[in-house]
LOBADREN-179687 format. One line per 5 residues: number of its first residue (from 0); for each residue x, y, z of C-alpha. Coordinates in Angstrom, 1 decimal, decimal comma. Last residue first. Example, Ala and Ser with C-alpha at 12.3 -4.5 7.8 and 13.67 -1.06 7.14 Angstrom:
1> 13,7:-1,1:7,1  12,3:-4,5:7,8
This chain:
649> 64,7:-60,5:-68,6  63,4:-63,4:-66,8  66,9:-64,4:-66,0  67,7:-60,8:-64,9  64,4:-61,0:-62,8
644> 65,4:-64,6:-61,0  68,9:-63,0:-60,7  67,8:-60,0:-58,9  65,4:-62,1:-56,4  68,6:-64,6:-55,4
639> 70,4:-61,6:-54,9  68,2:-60,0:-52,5  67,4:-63,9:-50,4  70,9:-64,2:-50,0  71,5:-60,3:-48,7
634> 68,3:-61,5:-46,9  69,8:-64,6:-45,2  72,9:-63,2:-44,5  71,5:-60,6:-42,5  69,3:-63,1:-40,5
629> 72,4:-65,0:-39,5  75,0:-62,0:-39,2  72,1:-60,3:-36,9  72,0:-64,0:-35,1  75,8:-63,9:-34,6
624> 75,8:-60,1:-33,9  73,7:-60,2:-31,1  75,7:-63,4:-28,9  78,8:-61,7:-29,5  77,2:-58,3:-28,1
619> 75,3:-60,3:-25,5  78,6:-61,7:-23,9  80,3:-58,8:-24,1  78,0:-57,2:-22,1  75,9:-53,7:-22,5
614> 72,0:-54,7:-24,0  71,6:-53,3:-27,5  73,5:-56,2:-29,2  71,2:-58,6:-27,5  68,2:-56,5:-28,0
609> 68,7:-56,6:-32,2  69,8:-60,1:-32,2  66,6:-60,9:-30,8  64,3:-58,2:-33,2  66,5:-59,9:-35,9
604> 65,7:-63,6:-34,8  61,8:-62,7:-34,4  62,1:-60,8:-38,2  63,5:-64,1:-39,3  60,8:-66,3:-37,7
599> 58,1:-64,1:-39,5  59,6:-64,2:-42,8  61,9:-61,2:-44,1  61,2:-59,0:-47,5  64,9:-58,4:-48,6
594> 67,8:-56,7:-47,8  66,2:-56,0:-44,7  62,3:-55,7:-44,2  59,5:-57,0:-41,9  59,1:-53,8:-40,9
589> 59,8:-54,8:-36,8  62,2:-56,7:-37,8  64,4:-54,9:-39,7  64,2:-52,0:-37,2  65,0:-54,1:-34,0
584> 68,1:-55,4:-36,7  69,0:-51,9:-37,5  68,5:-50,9:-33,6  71,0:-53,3:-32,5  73,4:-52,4:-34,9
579> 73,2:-48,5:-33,8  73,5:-49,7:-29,7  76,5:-51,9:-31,2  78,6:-48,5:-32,2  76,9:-46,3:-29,4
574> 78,0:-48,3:-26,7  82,0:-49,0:-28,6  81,8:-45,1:-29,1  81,2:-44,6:-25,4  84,0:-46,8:-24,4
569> 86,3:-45,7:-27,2  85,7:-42,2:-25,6  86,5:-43,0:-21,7  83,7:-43,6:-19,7  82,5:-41,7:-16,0
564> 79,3:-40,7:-17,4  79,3:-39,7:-21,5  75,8:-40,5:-21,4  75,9:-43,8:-23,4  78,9:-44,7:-20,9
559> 75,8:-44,8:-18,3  75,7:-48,4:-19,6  72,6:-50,2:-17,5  71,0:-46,6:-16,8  72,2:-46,1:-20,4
554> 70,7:-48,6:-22,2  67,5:-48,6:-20,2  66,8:-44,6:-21,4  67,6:-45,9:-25,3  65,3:-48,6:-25,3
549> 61,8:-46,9:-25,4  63,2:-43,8:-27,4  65,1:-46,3:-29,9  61,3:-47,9:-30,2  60,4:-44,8:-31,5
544> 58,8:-46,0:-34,9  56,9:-48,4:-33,0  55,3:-45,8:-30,7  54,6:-44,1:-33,5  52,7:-46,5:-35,5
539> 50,8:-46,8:-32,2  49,7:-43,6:-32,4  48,9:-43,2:-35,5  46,4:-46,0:-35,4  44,5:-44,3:-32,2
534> 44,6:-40,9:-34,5  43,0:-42,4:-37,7  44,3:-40,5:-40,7  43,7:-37,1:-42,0  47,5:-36,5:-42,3
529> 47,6:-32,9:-40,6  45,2:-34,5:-38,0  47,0:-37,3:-37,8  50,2:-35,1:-37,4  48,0:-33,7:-33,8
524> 47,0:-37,0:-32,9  50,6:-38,3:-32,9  52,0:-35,4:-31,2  49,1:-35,6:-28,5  49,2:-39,2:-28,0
519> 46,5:-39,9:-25,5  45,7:-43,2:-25,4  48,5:-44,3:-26,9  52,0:-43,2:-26,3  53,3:-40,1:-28,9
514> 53,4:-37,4:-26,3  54,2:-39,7:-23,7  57,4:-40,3:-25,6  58,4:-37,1:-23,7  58,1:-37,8:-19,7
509> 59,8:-41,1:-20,9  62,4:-39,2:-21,1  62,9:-37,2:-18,6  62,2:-40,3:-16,1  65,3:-41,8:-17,6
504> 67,3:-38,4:-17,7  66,9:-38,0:-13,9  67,8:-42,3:-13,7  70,8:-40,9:-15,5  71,7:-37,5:-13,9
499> 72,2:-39,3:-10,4  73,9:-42,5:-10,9  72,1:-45,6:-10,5  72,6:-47,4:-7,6  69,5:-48,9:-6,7
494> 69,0:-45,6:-4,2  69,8:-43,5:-7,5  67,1:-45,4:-8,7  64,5:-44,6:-6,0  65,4:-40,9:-5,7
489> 64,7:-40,5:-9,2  60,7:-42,1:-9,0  59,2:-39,8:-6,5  61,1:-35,8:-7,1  61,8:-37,0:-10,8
484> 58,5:-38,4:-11,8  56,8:-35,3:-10,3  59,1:-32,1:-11,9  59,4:-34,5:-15,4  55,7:-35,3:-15,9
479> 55,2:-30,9:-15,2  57,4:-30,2:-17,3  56,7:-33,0:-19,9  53,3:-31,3:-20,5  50,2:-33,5:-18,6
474> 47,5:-34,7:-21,2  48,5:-38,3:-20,6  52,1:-37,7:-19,1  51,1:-39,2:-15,6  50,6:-42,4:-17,8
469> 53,5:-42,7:-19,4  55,7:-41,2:-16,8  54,3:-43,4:-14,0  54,8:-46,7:-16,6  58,6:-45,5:-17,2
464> 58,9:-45,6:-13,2  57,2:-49,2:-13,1  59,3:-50,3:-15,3  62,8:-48,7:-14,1  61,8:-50,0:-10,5
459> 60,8:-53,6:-12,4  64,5:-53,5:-13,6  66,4:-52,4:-11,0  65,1:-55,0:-8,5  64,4:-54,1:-5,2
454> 61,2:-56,0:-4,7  59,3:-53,8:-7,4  57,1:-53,0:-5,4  59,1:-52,1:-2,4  61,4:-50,2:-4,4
449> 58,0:-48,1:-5,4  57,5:-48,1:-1,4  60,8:-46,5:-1,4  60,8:-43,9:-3,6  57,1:-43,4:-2,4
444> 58,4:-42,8:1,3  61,2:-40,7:0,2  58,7:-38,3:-1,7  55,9:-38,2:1,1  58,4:-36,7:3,2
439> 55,7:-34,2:4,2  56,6:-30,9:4,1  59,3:-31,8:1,6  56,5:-33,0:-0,7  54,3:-30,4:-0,2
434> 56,9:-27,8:-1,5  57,6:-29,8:-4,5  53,7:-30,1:-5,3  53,1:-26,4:-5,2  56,0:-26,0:-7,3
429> 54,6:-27,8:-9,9  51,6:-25,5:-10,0  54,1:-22,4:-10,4  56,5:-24,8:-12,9  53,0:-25,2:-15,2
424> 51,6:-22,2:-15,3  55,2:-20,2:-16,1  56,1:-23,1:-18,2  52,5:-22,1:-20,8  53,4:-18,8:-20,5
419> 56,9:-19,1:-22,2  54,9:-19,1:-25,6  53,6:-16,3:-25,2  56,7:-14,2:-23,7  58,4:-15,4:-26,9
414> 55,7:-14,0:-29,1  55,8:-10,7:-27,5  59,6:-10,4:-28,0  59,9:-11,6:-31,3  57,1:-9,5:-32,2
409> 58,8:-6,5:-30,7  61,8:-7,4:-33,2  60,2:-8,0:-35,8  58,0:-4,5:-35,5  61,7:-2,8:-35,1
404> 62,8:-4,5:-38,8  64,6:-8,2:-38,8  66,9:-8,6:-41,9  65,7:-11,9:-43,2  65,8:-10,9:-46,5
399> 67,6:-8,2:-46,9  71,0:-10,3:-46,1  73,4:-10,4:-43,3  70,7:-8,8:-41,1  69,5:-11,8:-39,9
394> 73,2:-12,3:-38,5  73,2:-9,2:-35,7  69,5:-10,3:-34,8  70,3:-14,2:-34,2  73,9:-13,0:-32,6
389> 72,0:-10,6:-29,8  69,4:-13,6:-29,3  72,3:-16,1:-28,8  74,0:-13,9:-26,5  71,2:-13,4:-24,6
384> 70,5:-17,1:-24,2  74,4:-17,4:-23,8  74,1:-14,8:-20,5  71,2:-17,0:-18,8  73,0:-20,2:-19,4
379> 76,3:-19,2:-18,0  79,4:-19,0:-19,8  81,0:-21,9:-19,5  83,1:-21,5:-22,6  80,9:-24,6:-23,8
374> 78,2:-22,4:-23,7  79,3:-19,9:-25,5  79,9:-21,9:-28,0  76,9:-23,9:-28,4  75,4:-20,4:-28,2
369> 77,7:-18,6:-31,4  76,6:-22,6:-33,2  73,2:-22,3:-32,8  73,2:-18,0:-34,0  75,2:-19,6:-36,5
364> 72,7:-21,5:-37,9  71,5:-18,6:-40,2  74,8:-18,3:-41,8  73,7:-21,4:-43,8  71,5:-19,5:-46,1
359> 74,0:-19,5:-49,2  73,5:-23,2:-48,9  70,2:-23,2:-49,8  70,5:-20,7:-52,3  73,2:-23,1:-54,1
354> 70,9:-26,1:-53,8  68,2:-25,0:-55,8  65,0:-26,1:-53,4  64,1:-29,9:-54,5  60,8:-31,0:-56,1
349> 63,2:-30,3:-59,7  66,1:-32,2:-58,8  63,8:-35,5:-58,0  63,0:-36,4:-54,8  63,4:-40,0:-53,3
344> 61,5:-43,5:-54,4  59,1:-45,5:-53,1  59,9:-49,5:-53,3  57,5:-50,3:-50,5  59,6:-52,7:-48,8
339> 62,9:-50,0:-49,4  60,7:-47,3:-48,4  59,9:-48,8:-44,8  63,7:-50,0:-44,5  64,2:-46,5:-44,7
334> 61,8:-45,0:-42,6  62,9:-47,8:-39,9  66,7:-46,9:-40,2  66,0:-42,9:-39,7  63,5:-43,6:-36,8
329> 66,7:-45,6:-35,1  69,0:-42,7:-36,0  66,7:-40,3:-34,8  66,6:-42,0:-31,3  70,5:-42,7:-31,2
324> 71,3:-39,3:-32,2  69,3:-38,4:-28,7  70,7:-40,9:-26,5  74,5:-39,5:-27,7  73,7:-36,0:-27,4
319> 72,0:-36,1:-23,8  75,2:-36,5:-21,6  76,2:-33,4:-23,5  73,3:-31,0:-23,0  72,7:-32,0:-19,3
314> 76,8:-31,1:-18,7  75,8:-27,9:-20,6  73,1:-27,5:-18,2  75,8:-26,8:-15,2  75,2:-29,3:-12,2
309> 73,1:-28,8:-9,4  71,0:-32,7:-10,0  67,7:-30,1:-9,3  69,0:-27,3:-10,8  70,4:-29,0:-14,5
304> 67,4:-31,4:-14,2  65,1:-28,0:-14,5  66,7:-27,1:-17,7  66,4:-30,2:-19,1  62,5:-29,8:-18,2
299> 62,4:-27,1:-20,8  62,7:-29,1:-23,2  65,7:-29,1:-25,5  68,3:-26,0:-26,7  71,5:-27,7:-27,7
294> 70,6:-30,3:-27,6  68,1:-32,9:-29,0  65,9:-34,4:-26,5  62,9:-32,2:-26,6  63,6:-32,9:-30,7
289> 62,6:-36,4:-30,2  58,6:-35,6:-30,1  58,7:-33,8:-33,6  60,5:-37,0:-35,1  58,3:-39,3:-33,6
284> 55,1:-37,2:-34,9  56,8:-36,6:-38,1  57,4:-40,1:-38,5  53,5:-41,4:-37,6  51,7:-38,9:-39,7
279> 53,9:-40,6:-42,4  53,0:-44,1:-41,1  49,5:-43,7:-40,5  48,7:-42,0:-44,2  50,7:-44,8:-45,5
274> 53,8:-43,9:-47,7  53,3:-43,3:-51,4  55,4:-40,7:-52,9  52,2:-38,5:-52,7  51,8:-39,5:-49,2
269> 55,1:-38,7:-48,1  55,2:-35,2:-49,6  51,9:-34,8:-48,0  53,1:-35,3:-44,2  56,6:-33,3:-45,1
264> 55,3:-29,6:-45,7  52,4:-29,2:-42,8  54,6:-31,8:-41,0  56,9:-29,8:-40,3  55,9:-26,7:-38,3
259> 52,3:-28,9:-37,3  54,3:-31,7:-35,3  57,1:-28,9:-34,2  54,2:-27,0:-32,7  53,3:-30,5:-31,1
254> 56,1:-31,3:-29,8  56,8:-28,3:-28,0  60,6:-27,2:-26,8  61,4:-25,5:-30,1  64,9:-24,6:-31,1
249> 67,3:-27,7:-30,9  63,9:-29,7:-32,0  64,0:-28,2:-35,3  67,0:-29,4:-36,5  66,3:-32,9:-35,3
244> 62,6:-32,0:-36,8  63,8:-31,4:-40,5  66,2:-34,9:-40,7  63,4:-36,9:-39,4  60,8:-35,3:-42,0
239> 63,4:-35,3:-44,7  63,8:-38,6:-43,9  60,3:-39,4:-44,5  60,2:-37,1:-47,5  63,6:-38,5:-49,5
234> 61,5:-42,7:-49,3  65,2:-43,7:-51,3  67,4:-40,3:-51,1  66,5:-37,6:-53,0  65,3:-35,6:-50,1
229> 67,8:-36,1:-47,6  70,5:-33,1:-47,8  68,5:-30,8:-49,6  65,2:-30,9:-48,6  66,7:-31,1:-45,3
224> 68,3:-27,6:-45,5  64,9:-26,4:-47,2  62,9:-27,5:-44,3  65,7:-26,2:-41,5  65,1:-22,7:-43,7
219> 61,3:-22,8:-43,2  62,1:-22,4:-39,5  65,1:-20,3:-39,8  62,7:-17,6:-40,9  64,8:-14,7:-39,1
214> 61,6:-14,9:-36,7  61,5:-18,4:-35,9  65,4:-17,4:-34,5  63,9:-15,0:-32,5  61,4:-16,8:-30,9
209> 64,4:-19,8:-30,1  65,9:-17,3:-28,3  62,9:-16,1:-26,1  62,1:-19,7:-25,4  65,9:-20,0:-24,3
204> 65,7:-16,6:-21,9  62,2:-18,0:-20,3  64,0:-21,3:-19,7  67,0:-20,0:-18,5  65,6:-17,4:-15,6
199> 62,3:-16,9:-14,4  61,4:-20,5:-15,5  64,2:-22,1:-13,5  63,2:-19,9:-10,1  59,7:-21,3:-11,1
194> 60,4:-24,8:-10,9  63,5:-24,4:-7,8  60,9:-22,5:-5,5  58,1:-19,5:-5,8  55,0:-21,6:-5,8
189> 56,4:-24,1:-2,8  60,1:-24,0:-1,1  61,2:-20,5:-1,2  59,2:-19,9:1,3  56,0:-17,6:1,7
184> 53,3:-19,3:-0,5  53,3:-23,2:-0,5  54,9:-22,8:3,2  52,7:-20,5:4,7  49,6:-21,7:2,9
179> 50,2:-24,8:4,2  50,8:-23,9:8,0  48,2:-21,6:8,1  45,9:-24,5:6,9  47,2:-27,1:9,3
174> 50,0:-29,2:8,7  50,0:-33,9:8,9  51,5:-35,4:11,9  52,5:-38,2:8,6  50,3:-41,5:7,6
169> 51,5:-42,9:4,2  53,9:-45,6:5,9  50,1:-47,1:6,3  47,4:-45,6:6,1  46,3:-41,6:5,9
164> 44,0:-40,2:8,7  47,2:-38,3:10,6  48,0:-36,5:7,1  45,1:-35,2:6,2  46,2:-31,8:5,7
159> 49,4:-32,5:3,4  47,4:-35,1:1,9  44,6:-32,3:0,9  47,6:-29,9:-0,7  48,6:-33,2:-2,7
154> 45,5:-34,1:-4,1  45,0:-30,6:-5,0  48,5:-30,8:-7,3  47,6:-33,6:-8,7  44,3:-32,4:-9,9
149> 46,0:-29,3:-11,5  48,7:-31,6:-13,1  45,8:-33,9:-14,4  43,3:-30,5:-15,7  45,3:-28,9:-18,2
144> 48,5:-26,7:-18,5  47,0:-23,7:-19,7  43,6:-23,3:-18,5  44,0:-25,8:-15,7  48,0:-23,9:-14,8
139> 46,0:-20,8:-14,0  43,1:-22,5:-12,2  45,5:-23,9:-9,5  48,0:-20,7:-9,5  44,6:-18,3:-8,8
134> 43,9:-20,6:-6,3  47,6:-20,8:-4,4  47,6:-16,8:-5,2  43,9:-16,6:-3,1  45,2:-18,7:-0,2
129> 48,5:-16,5:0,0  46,8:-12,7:0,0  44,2:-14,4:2,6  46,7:-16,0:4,9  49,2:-12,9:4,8
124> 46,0:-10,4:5,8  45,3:-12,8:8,3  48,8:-12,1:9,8  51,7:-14,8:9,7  54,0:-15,9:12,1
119> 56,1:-18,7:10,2  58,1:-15,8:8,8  57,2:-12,8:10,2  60,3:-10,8:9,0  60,8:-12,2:5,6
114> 56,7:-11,1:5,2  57,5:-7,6:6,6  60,7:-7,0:4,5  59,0:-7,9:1,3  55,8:-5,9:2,0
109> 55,4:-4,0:-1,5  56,7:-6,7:-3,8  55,3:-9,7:-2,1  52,0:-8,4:-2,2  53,5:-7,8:-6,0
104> 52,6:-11,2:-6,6  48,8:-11,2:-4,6  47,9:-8,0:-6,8  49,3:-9,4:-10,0  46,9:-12,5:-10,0
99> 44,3:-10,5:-8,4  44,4:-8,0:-11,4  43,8:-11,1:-13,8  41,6:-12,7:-11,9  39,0:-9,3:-12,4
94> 40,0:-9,3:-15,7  38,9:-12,4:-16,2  35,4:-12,0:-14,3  35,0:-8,4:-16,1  35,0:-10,4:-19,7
89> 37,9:-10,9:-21,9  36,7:-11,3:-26,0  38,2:-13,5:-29,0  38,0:-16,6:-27,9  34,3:-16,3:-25,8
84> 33,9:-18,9:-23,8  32,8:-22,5:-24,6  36,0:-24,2:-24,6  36,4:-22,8:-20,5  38,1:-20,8:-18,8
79> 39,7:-19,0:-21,8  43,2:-18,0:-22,2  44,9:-14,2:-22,9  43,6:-12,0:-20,2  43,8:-14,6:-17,1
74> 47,3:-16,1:-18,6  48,6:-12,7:-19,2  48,3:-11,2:-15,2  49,0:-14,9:-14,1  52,5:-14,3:-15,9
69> 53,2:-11,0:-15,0  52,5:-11,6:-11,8  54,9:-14,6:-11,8  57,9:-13,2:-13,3  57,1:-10,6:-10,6
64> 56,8:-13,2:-7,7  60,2:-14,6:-9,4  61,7:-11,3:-8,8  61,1:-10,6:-5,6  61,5:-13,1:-3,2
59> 64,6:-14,1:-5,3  66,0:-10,6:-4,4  67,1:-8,3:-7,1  69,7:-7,7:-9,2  69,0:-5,8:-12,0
54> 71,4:-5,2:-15,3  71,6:-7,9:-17,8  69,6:-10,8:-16,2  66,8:-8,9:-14,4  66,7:-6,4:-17,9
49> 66,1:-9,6:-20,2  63,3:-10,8:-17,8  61,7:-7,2:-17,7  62,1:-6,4:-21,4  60,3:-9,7:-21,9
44> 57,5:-8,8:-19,6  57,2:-5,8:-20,7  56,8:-7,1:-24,6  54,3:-9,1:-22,9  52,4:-6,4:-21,7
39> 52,5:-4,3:-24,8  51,0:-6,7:-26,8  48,0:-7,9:-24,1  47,1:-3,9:-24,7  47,8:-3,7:-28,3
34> 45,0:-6,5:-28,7  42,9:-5,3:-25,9  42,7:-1,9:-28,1  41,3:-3,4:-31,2  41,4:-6,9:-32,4
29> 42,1:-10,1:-29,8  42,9:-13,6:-30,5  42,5:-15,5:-27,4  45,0:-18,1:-26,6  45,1:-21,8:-27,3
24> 49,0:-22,4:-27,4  49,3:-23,6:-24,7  46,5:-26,2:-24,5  48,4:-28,1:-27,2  46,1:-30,4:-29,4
19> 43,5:-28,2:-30,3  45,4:-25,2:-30,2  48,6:-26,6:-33,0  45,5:-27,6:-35,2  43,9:-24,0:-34,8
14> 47,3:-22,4:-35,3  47,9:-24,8:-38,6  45,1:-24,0:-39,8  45,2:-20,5:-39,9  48,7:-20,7:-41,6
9> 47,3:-22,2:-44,0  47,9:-25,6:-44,9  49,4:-27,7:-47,7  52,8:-25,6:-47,0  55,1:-25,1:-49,7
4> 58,4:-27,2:-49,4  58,1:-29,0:-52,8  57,2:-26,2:-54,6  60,5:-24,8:-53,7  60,9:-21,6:-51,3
């Protein structure tokens, strides 16, 4: 590893930073037996999930309650109630929850032909078992997920019950207690429906993968790759930084991990070449938020689109490639036109990592390129997961170096069960809400009171929906955003006529720039952190880097072409072409900066021509490119006009 890409931080640091800014990852560190203990558990429970795909086949009522137990089981042992407890210690009352949490699971387990029998005809030992497993989900996902998706979820159990006192088109015949408990606990419908049926299978599979592949040190290698390719360009760090957390992004699933992954090694390269604290914190925080949208491997929510739309998650995958070069392109174009303002200069040869090891390093991206593969063989997701992890072990041991021993291996298993904790919580609680929502209809009648709202016009339904995400997404994982925006606000879009997997990809996405949207910007707070500048500052510096994010979704409910839906290829390259040109001249104007320093009218006209060319029309693309021509001119005039006035003084 170069100079250049050593980290400024310990690696203690960077968990407690990664902790205080994502719940998930907060988890007791244990010594001694309860260390070896919670070890051997969640290699189980990854021998278990690999073991249902490869060679069990058992019923949904069965294995997703023992995904689950095994995930309550961890959560109660491995996160704290509360920020006062005890980190590094489990007390009786945890493990206490703990064996409830697997007890009320493998309920299910032990009496599965009983409880299919009796269904809707439950006994008191049923009601009990089921109120106690909707509890223990509640206060699971709190610890984990955090309070909003938790509160949510009560609010919606209680409107279930008081249904008949509700006003308006909100009033429904409303379910008694058995009734609830029965539904949220024994169908398929509630805690054990589509959210957790997608965690118990791709998602946990994926999160595994991308655990081995942080184990062959493919990490640190994406750093050096992008050391490589972008670091002596003009401002090298800041694209580096963009460049570093694309690659990232088609591994990880958390922006904030990928926040403190990268930005422990880009954050101070930026400052030393001179960027603002605010903006560097405020690249890698955009950059680390766009990698849920880069395939192949993105958030887990993609995975939950794929079931809910029923349509193969390579078809997610592809319809998301185009959106998500466009968002890194769009940060790419503001980082420079940033460095060109400020004059900073890229890399030199010596900060850089010798290009020859680099490059002798690239068979660690085959492991990407063997599941890409597979997965446009149609092979299904589960079996290219373990594909992928077979290939990621087979390749590490092309050289010595990041050959992976037996103890890799185990902690690649371990630490992928960790960090696939965090969706277990969250899709279990989600459920909950899914399975009220068909109980009550309550998720027509919001689609169309939203429609209502907004008068039945597309637009104000797409802004209202991207105001839901925003907000429901402060402090709330992009799971759980997604799994609520897209069972209220979808429906209504597709009734405007949008097609299916756009106005899902819509909500999806504005799910994620919540992350990096002020008040609580989690990414952004978390590279502020790294950057010791002000939070509330970053944040806005990167909501303004990630203007492509913010335009992007309306583009291609307008334009599904962007998405590869229904279009031809010249049709989709003609979107992508003046979507590009559009976000130079948003870019140019919102630094202030082309070819040469712009005035304030001149950045107006090229955040104008910037929107025209971004909106689909003919009409809007002509119109675009005459003002970008205009204000481009004007710089290029303006650059030359600079260089002759030094030569002369020369």
């Amino acid at each position: 590893m170069s100079a250049t890409n050593t980290p400024n931080m310990s690696q203690q640091e960077m968990d407690n930073l990664i902790a205080q800014y994502d719940k998930e990852s907060a988890v007791r560190q244990f010594v001694g037996p309860m260390k070896w203990f919670t070890f051997l558990l969640l290699i189980l429970f990854s021998v278990y999930q690999l073991s249902s795909t490869l060679f069990l086949t058992l019923p949904p009522q069965i294995h997703r309650p023992i995904h689950l137990a095994f995930g309550l089981g961890l959560v109660y042992l491995l996160y704290a109630g509360s920020s006062k407890g005890d980190k590094n210690k489990v007390g009786i009352v945890n493990i206490i929850l703990a064996l409830l949490g697997v007890g009320v699971c493998m309920y299910w387990v032990f009496d599965y032909e009983g409880l299919v029998t009796r269904t809707g005809n439950y006994t008191t030992l049923d009601m009990v078992v089921g109120g106690v497993a909707i509890l223990l989900v509640l206060e699971a996902a709190r610890r984990v997920v955090g309070i909003p998706i938790t509160l949510i979820a009560c609010i919606f159990l209680l409107y279930t019950y008081l249904g008949p006192y509700m006003p308006g088109f909100l009033e429904h015949r409303g379910s008694d207690v058995e009734r609830i408990i029965g539904h949220s606990y024994y169908t398929l419908e509630g805690i054990l429906g589509t959210p957790l049926a997608v965690s118990s299978t791709f998602i946990f599979l994926f999160v595994l993968f991308g655990a081995f592949l942080e184990k062959t040190g493919v990490g640190e290698y994406f750093n050096d790759l992008s050391l490589v390719i972008a670091g002596r360009r003009i401002g090298g760090p800041a694209k580096v930084a963009v460049f570093s957390s694309a690659l990232q992004g088609t591994i990880s699933g958390s922006s904030v991990a990928n926040v403190v992954t990268s930005g422990a090694f880009t954050i101070p390269m930026m400052k030393r070449l001179g960027y603002r604290p605010e903006f560097a914190a405020a690249v890698e925080a955009s950059s680390s938020t766009g990698g849920q949208i880069m395939p192949p491997v993105m958030g887990a929510a993609a995975f939950l689109m794929a079931e809910f739309i029923g349509v193969p998650y390579l078809d997610i995958a592809k319809s998301a490639a185009l959106p998500a070069i466009l968002f890194f392109v769009g940060i790419w174009i503001m980082t420079h036109f940033e460095a060109k303002r400020l004059g900073l200069r890229g890399l030199t040869k010596e900060e850089l990592p010798d290009k020859k090891e680099v490059l002798k390093k690239m068979y660690l991206l085959l492991p990407i390129v063997i599941i890409i593969t597979a997965l446009m063989m149609n092979i299904s997701a589960e079996r290219s997961a373990i594909i992928g992890i077979i290939s990621t072990i087979v390749v590490g041991a092309f050289r010595k170096e990041t050959r992976m021993s037996l103890s890799d291996i185990l902690e690649a298993l371990a630490s992928g069960a960790r960090m696939a904790l965090g969706v277990v919580a969250a899709t279990a609680c989600a459920g909950i809400i899914v399975g009220t929502i068909t109980l009550t209809g309550i998720g027509l009648k919001l689609a169309n009171g939203l429609i209502d709202l907004a008068g039945g016009q597309l637009f104000l339904t797409l802004f209202f929906t991207m105001i839901a995400s925003l907000i429901l997404g402060m402090g709330t994982p992009t799971t759980a955003n997604y799994i609520i925006t897209s069972t209220i606000a979808a429906p209504a879009l597709v009734q405007l006529g949008v097609p299916e997997i756009a106005a899902h990809m819509f909500t999806f996405y504005f799910g994620i720039v919540a992350d990096i949207t002020p008040p609580v910007a989690l990414a952004a707070f978390a590279a502020a952190g790294i950057a010791k500048s002000k939070p509330m500052r970053t944040g806005v510096e990167s909501t303004r880097l990630s203007i492509a994010a913010f335009m992007a979704p309306y583009i291609f409910v307008v334009s599904p072409a962007l998405l590869l839906i229904d279009t031809t290829f010249f049709e989709s390259i003609w979107v992508m072409l003046t979507s590009t040109l559009g976000m130079i001249g948003v870019g140019a104007g919102l630094i202030g900066y082309w070819m040469a320093k712009l005035n304030p009218l001149e950045r107006i006209l090229a955040i104008a021509g910037g929107v025209l060319a971004v909106i689909p029309g003919i009409e809007t693309d002509i119109a675009g490119f005459i003002l970008l021509g205009l204000v481009f001119g004007l710089s290029l005039y303006k650059a030359r006009k600079q260089k002759q006035q030094l030569q002369a003084s020369a």
